[in-house]
C-alpha positions as CSV (number, residue, x, y, z in Angstrom):
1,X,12.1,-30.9,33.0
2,X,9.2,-28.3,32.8
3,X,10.7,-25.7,32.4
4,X,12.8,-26.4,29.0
5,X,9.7,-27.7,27.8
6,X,8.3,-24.5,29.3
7,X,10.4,-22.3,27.4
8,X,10.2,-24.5,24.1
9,X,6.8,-22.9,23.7
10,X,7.6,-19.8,24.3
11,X,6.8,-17.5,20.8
12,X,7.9,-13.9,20.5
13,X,5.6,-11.3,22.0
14,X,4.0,-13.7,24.2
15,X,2.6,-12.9,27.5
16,X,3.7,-15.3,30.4
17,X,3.6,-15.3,34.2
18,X,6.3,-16.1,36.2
19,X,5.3,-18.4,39.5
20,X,8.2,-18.1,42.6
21,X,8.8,-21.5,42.9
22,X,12.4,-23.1,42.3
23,X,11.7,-23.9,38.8
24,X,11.2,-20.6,37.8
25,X,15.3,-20.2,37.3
26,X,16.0,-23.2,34.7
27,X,12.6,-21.4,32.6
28,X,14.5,-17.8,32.8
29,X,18.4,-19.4,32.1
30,X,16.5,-21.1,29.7
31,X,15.4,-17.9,27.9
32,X,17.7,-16.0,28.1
33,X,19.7,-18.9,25.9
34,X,16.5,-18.7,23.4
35,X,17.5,-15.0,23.3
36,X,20.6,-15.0,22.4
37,X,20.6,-18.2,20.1
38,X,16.8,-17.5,18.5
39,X,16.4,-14.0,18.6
40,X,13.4,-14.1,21.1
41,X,11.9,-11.0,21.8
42,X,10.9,-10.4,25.4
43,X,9.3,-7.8,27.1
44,X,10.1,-7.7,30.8
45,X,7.4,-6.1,33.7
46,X,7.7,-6.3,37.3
47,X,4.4,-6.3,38.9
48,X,3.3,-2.5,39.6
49,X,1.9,-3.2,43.6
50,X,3.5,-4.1,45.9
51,X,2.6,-7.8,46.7
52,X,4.1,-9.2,49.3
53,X,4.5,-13.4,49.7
54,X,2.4,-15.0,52.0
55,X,2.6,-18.7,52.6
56,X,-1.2,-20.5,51.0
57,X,-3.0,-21.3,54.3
58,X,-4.7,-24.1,52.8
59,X,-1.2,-26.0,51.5
């Protein structure tokens, strides 16, 4: 799956973005295992505006 091989990659410190889409929870469970097993340093941020999702009118 993509995102095991997501979070494989993964190095401490790095910057990432986080999409909405269903495949965004195995990538965090996925982390948060690399945290406690390989000592991966994360530094969490919620977006400062307040975005609100709208559906792509061209999908």
């Amino acid at each position: 799956m993509a995102a095991l091989k997501a979070a494989e990659l993964v190095q401490n410190d790095m910057i990432i973005g986080l999409g909405t889409g269903s495949t965004v929870k195995y990538l965090i469970d996925q982390l948060g295992k690399r945290v406690k097993e390989d000592k991966l340093r994360l530094l969490l941020q919620r977006p400062q505006n307040k975005l609100r999702y709208r559906p792509n009118p061209w999908a």
